[in-house]
N, C-alpha and C positions, 0 to 999 in steps of 0.2 A: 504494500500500500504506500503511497505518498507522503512522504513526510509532513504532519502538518504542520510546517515553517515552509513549507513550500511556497515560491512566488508566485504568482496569477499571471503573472506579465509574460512570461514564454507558457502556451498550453503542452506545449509537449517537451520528454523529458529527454529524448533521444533525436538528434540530426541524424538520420540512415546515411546523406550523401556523404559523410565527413568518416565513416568506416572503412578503414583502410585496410581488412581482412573479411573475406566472406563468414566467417567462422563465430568473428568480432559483429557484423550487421543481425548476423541469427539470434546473437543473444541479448543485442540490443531491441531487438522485434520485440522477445519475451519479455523484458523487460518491460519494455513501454504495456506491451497488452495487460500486464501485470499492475501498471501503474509504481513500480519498482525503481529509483533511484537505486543505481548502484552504487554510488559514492557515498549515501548515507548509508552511518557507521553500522546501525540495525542489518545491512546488508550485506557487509563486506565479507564477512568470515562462511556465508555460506553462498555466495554468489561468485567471490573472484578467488581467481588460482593461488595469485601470492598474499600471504598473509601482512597484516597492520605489524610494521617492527617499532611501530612508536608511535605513542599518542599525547600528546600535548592537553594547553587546557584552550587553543585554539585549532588547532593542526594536528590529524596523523600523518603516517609517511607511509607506503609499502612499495615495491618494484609494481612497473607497469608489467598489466599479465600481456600487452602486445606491445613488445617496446620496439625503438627503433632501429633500424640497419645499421650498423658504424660507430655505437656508443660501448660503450666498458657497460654500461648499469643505466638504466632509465626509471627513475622513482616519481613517483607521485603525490606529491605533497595537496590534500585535499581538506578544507574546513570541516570540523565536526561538526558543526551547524548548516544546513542547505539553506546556499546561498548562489544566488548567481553571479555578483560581481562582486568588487573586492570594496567596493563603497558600502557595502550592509556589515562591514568587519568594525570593532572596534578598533583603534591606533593601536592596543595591544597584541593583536594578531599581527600585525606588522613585524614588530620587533621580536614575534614567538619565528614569523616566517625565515626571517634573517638569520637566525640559531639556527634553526632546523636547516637551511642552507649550508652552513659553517658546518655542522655535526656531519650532514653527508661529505663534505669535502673531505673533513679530517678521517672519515672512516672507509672514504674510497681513494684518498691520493692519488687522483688522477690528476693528467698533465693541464688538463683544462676541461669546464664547466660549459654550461650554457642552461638557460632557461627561458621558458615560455609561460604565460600566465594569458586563457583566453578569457575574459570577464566581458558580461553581458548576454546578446544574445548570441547564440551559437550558431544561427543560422546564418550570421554576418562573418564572424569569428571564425570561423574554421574550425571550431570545435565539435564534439558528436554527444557531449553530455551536459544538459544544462543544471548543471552544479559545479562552481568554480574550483579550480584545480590548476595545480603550476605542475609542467613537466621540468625536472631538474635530470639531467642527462651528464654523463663525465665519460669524459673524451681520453682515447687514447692515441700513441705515436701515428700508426700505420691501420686508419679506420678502411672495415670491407667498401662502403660508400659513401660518398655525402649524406650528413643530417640536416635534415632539410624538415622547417617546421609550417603547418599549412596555418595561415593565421588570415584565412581571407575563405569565402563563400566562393567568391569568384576568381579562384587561386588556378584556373585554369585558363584563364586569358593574359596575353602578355599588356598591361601597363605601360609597356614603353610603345609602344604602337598606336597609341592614343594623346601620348602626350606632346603638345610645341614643339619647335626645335629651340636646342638652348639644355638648360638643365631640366631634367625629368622631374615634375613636381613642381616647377618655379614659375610663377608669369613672366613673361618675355618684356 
């Protein structure tokens, strides 16, 4: 059932387009028909593969159960409150997100970090679950392929094809 702290502003709790395994779209189907957030915590231990390695009094963490091609480790740092953007957080989930950053760094020493945080609605976003959530990925020497994160709906048309000449993005 739907958490009820659920927002009203997105009706649905799953973007199908933004699934980037068939495997991943199946159980996000179930999901939605279910009316099931997976990112709420009521969920996680009998719904996703990898288990909660830490829970905060803002924040859990676990491994993404689909991570990405060319990372060392792809975690998920998700509010134990369902929320959809990171404006419904108090300032202290902030400073909990920034530790929990620093804790994965020092327990995965990798050569380098990157993160993505899609807040809002996810149908713009690029995102596939509307409950906010930061992918925090750590990068090694000699990755199989580029990490490449979709942070757009419309992540399939080129932007530069549309734009002035002159600098992309700038009025002329």
């Amino acid at each position: 059932m739907r958490s009820a702290s659920s927002p009203t502003s997105v009706p649905e709790l799953y973007f199908l387009d933004a699934a980037r395994h068939d495997d991943q779209s199946e159980r996000m189907r179930e999901h939605e028909a279910a009316g099931r957030c997976i990112f709420c915590p009521e969920h996680v231990a009998e719904f996703q593969t990898q288990p909660v390695e830490f829970t905060g009094e803002h924040w859990y963490y676990k491994r993404n159960d689909w991570p990405y091609a060319g990372t060392v480790a792809h975690y998920l740092i998700v509010p134990v409150r369902h929320v959809v953007a990171f404006d419904e957080l108090p300032d202290e989930a902030g400073a909990e997100l920034w530790a929990i950053k620093r804790a994965l760094k020092a327990k995965l020493a990798p050569l380098a970090t990157a993160t993505v945080e899609r807040s809002g609605d996810m149908r713009l976003n690029g995102g596939s679950v509307a409950h906010l959530h930061v992918h925090f990925v750590a990068l090694g020497p000699d990755p199989e392929k580029t990490v490449r994160f979709r942070v757009s709906a419309r992540g399939a048309r080129d932007s530069s094809a549309s734009a002035p000449a002159g600098r992309p993005g700038r009025p002329r």
